[in-house]
C-alpha positions, 0 to 999 in steps of 0.5 A: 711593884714587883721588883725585876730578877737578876742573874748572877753576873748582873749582880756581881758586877754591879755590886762590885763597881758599886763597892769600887766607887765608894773605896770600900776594901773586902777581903773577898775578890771582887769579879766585874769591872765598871764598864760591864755595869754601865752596859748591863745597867742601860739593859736593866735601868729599873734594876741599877736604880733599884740597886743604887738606891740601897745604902752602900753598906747593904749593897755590900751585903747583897753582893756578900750573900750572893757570892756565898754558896749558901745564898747564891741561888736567890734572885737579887729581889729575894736577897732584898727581902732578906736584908731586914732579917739580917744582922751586922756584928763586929769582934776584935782580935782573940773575941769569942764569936760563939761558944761550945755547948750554947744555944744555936741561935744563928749562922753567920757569914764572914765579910772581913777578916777571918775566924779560928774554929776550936774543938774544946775539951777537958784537955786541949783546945784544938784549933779545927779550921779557919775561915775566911771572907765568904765562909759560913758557920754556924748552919749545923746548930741553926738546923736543928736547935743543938748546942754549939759543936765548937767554939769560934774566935776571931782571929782579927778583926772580924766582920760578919752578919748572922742569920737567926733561927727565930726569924726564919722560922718567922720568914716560912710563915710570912714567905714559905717560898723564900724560906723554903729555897733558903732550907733547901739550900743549906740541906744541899750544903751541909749535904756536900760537905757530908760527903766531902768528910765520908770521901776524906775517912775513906782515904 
Protein backbone atom coordinates (compact mmCIF):
# COMPACT_ATOMS: atom_id res chain seq x y z
CA UNK A 1 0.00 0.00 0.00
CA UNK A 2 1.31 3.48 -1.11
CA UNK A 3 1.41 5.47 1.72
CA UNK A 4 -0.52 9.26 1.55
CA UNK A 5 2.00 12.46 1.10
CA UNK A 6 2.00 15.10 3.80
CA UNK A 7 2.83 18.70 3.91
CA UNK A 8 5.13 20.23 6.11
CA UNK A 9 2.62 21.72 8.73
CA UNK A 10 0.79 18.21 8.90
CA UNK A 11 3.86 16.66 9.79
CA UNK A 12 4.88 19.30 12.33
CA UNK A 13 1.95 19.48 14.12
CA UNK A 14 1.35 16.13 14.40
CA UNK A 15 4.49 14.95 15.61
CA UNK A 16 4.70 17.41 18.13
CA UNK A 17 1.30 16.63 19.81
CA UNK A 18 2.42 13.34 19.57
CA UNK A 19 5.50 14.09 21.38
CA UNK A 20 3.19 16.47 23.91
CA UNK A 21 1.36 13.70 24.98
CA UNK A 22 3.90 11.22 25.76
CA UNK A 23 5.84 14.25 27.84
CA UNK A 24 8.99 13.74 25.74
CA UNK A 25 11.28 17.08 26.64
CA UNK A 26 13.60 18.39 23.19
CA UNK A 27 15.51 21.03 23.00
CA UNK A 28 14.14 22.03 19.81
CA UNK A 29 10.89 24.11 19.45
CA UNK A 30 7.85 22.36 18.95
CA UNK A 31 5.50 24.64 16.33
CA UNK A 32 1.71 22.90 16.68
CA UNK A 33 -0.65 22.52 18.92
CA UNK A 34 -3.07 19.25 19.64
CA UNK A 35 -6.18 20.91 18.26
CA UNK A 36 -4.83 21.63 14.90
CA UNK A 37 -3.60 17.78 14.73
CA UNK A 38 -7.25 16.88 15.61
CA UNK A 39 -8.38 18.79 12.65
CA UNK A 40 -5.96 17.85 10.22
CA UNK A 41 -5.73 14.05 11.25
CA UNK A 42 -9.99 13.96 10.51
CA UNK A 43 -8.81 15.56 6.94
CA UNK A 44 -5.86 12.71 6.49
CA UNK A 45 -7.40 9.74 9.09
CA UNK A 46 -5.05 7.07 6.90
CA UNK A 47 -1.91 9.21 7.44
CA UNK A 48 -2.70 10.02 11.49
CA UNK A 49 -2.83 5.99 11.91
CA UNK A 50 -0.06 5.61 9.95
CA UNK A 51 1.73 8.12 11.94
CA UNK A 52 0.54 6.72 15.76
CA UNK A 53 1.35 3.42 14.88
CA UNK A 54 5.34 4.24 14.75
CA UNK A 55 6.93 4.01 18.19
CA UNK A 56 7.02 7.35 19.63
CA UNK A 57 10.83 7.48 19.67
CA UNK A 58 10.49 7.20 15.60
CA UNK A 59 8.00 9.61 15.65
CA UNK A 60 10.20 11.78 17.51
CA UNK A 61 12.91 11.16 14.63
CA UNK A 62 10.34 11.97 11.99
CA UNK A 63 9.64 15.14 12.99
CA UNK A 64 13.63 15.95 14.00
CA UNK A 65 14.30 15.24 10.42
CA UNK A 66 11.93 17.27 9.03
CA UNK A 67 12.22 20.21 10.91
CA UNK A 68 16.15 19.99 9.38
CA UNK A 69 17.08 21.73 6.35
CA UNK A 70 18.67 18.93 5.17
CA UNK A 71 15.72 16.46 5.15
CA UNK A 72 13.02 18.96 4.95
CA UNK A 73 12.22 18.44 1.42
CA UNK A 74 11.15 14.87 1.91
CA UNK A 75 7.56 13.53 2.19
CA UNK A 76 6.49 12.07 5.42
CA UNK A 77 6.30 8.51 3.24
CA UNK A 78 9.98 8.78 2.27
CA UNK A 79 11.40 9.96 5.63
CA UNK A 80 9.72 6.45 6.81
CA UNK A 81 11.52 4.52 4.35
CA UNK A 82 14.57 6.20 5.74
CA UNK A 83 13.95 5.27 9.27
CA UNK A 84 15.83 1.88 8.96
CA UNK A 85 19.04 3.36 7.72
CA UNK A 86 18.84 5.58 10.75
CA UNK A 87 21.14 5.08 13.74
CA UNK A 88 20.72 6.36 17.38
CA UNK A 89 23.74 7.22 19.39
CA UNK A 90 24.05 8.83 22.81
CA UNK A 91 27.47 10.54 24.44
CA UNK A 92 28.27 12.05 27.99
CA UNK A 93 29.74 15.29 28.66
CA UNK A 94 33.60 15.92 27.32
CA UNK A 95 33.05 12.37 24.97
CA UNK A 96 34.50 12.77 21.66
CA UNK A 97 31.90 12.29 18.77
CA UNK A 98 34.08 12.16 16.27
CA UNK A 99 37.72 12.73 15.77
CA UNK A 100 40.19 14.93 13.29
CA UNK A 101 41.96 13.02 10.70
CA UNK A 102 39.46 9.61 10.78
CA UNK A 103 37.41 8.19 8.32
CA UNK A 104 34.11 9.90 7.31
CA UNK A 105 31.59 7.19 7.77
CA UNK A 106 28.36 9.40 8.40
CA UNK A 107 26.59 12.71 9.36
CA UNK A 108 24.94 13.16 12.08
CA UNK A 109 21.96 15.16 13.30
CA UNK A 110 21.61 16.65 16.97
CA UNK A 111 18.17 15.83 18.77
CA UNK A 112 19.43 17.02 22.38
CA UNK A 113 21.83 18.55 23.84
CA UNK A 114 24.52 20.27 22.33
CA UNK A 115 28.27 19.94 20.41
CA UNK A 116 31.54 21.89 20.43
CA UNK A 117 33.32 21.71 17.07
CA UNK A 118 37.26 21.73 17.36
CA UNK A 119 39.92 22.64 14.90
CA UNK A 120 43.19 20.75 16.40
CA UNK A 121 46.90 21.12 15.54
CA UNK A 122 50.07 20.87 17.08
CA UNK A 123 49.68 23.95 19.07
CA UNK A 124 46.07 24.72 20.38
CA UNK A 125 42.55 23.34 20.12
CA UNK A 126 40.50 25.85 18.77
CA UNK A 127 36.83 25.58 19.63
CA UNK A 128 35.08 26.42 16.10
CA UNK A 129 31.30 26.76 16.67
CA UNK A 130 28.76 24.74 18.81
CA UNK A 131 25.72 23.34 17.42
CA UNK A 132 22.81 22.79 19.04
CA UNK A 133 19.24 20.65 18.27
CA UNK A 134 18.44 20.34 14.75
CA UNK A 135 22.27 21.12 13.36
CA UNK A 136 23.99 18.99 11.10
CA UNK A 137 27.56 17.55 10.93
CA UNK A 138 29.52 15.53 9.50
CA UNK A 139 27.92 16.15 5.56
CA UNK A 140 31.71 17.56 4.07
CA UNK A 141 33.58 14.24 4.96
CA UNK A 142 30.31 12.09 4.14
CA UNK A 143 30.35 13.73 0.56
CA UNK A 144 33.40 12.70 -0.34
CA UNK A 145 34.92 9.90 1.84
CA UNK A 146 37.85 12.66 3.13
CA UNK A 147 38.94 12.45 6.73
CA UNK A 148 37.43 14.13 9.45
CA UNK A 149 38.29 18.17 9.13
CA UNK A 150 37.56 18.63 12.90
CA UNK A 151 37.01 17.06 16.10
CA UNK A 152 33.41 17.12 17.53
CA UNK A 153 32.76 16.68 21.56
CA UNK A 154 29.64 16.72 23.27
CA UNK A 155 29.47 19.49 25.43
CA UNK A 156 26.80 17.66 27.60
CA UNK A 157 24.79 15.08 27.29
CA UNK A 158 24.09 14.41 23.61
CA UNK A 159 21.67 12.68 21.50
CA UNK A 160 21.90 12.29 17.78
CA UNK A 161 21.33 10.02 14.85
CA UNK A 162 23.72 9.39 12.01
CA UNK A 163 23.52 8.74 8.85
CA UNK A 164 26.11 6.40 7.26
CA UNK A 165 27.56 6.65 3.89
CA UNK A 166 27.72 2.91 3.22
CA UNK A 167 23.90 2.52 3.21
CA UNK A 168 23.17 5.43 1.11
CA UNK A 169 25.56 4.39 -1.45
CA UNK A 170 23.05 1.27 -0.74
CA UNK A 171 19.57 3.28 -0.71
CA UNK A 172 20.75 4.51 -4.77
CA UNK A 173 20.64 1.06 -5.73
CA UNK A 174 17.62 0.23 -4.11
CA UNK A 175 15.71 3.63 -4.35
CA UNK A 176 17.72 6.12 -6.73
CA UNK A 177 14.71 8.58 -6.28
CA UNK A 178 15.14 9.14 -2.56
CA UNK A 179 18.56 8.88 -2.52
CA UNK A 180 19.07 11.26 -5.10
CA UNK A 181 16.66 13.88 -3.44
CA UNK A 182 18.91 13.31 -0.31
CA UNK A 183 22.12 14.34 -2.52
CA UNK A 184 20.65 16.97 -4.15
CA UNK A 185 19.98 18.21 -0.84
CA UNK A 186 22.96 18.10 0.95
CA UNK A 187 24.86 19.89 -2.49
CA UNK A 188 22.34 22.70 -2.05
CA UNK A 189 23.14 22.96 1.75
CA UNK A 190 26.57 22.52 1.78
CA UNK A 191 26.17 25.26 -1.30
CA UNK A 192 24.40 27.77 0.92
CA UNK A 193 26.91 27.68 3.29
CA UNK A 194 29.85 28.01 0.82
CA UNK A 195 28.35 31.19 0.05
CA UNK A 196 27.72 32.29 3.52
CA UNK A 197 31.74 31.97 4.17
CA UNK A 198 32.81 33.67 0.71
CA UNK A 199 30.15 36.78 1.94
CA UNK A 200 31.90 36.46 5.44
CA UNK A 201 35.71 36.89 3.77
CA UNK A 202 34.56 39.69 1.61
CA UNK A 203 33.55 41.65 4.52
Amino acid sequence: MRLPEASDADLDCIGAARMRRKQVMTDAPLHADALRVVRVARKIPLLSMIFRRLPPRQQEIVALLKRTPLFADLSLRELIELLPLIHERSYGDGETVMAQGEPGLGLYVLMRGEVEVRQEDARRNDGIARLGPGEVFGDVSFVDGSPRSATVVACRHAELIGLYRTELLDLMERKPHLASKILFSLARQLGIRLRAMLQARTR
